[in-house]
C-alpha positions, 0 to 999 in steps of 0.5 A, spaced: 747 704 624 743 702 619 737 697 621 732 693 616 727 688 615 729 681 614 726 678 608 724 670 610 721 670 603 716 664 603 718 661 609 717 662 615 721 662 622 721 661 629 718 667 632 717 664 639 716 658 643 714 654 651 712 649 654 709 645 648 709 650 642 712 653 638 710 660 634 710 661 627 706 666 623 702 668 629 700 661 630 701 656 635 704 649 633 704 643 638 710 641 639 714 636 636 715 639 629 719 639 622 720 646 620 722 647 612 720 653 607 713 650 605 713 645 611 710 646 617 708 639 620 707 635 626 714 629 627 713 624 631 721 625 634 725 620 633 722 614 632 719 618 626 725 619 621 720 619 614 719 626 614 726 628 615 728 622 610 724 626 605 728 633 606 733 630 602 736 633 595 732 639 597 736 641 603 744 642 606 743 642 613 738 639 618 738 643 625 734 637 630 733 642 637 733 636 643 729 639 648 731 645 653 738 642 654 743 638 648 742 631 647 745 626 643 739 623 637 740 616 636 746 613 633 741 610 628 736 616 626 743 620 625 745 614 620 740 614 617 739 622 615 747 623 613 747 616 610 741 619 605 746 626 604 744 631 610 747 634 613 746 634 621 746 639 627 744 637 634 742 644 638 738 645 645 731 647 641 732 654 643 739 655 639 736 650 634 731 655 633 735 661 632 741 658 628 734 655 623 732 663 623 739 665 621 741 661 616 734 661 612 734 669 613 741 668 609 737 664 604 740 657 606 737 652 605 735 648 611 730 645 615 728 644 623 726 638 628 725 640 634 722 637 640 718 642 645 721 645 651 718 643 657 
């Protein structure tokens, strides 16, 4: 078997997370974040859909990771980020956290919020 490097590109991935943070680049991140090729910013969750609003037409699929467990997002901020074109996936953080670096290993356009996991 043969193994190589992923190549992320300009974006970054998750590389890890815990109580409160998320690491990418080596960095730790205060939790909750929006995560997207170029991004890495604070969210205010979800009462906060501005930033997320503004991931449309550059991206195809939001993966919004709900804390250490799956949890529905508010029937009105789902609304709002399909009504504007994007595609939505709701995970437990962790597995939002590796289907995010999936795709965006496979050159995908997509973007993460994620909550922390406590």
């Amino acid at each position: 078997m043969r193994l190589s490097e992923v190549d992320f590109g300009a974006a970054q991935p998750v590389e890890g997370y815990g109580p409160g943070f998320f690491r990418i680049a080596g960095q730790a991140h205060d939790a909750p974040l929006l995560i997207a090729p170029g991004v890495i910013a604070r969210w205010g969750g979800y009462d906060d859909p501005g930033p997320l609003l503004q991931m449309a037409g550059q991206i195809d699929v939001l993966f919004v990771g709900t804390g250490a467990e799956i949890a529905h997002i508010p029937a009105a901020l789902r609304a709002k980020l399909e009504d504007a074109g994007l595609g939505v996936e709701v995970m437990a953080s962790p597995a939002a956290c590796r289907t995010y670096n999936v795709l965006l290993s496979e050159g995908r356009r997509v973007a993460l919020a994620v909550l922390p996991v406590d």
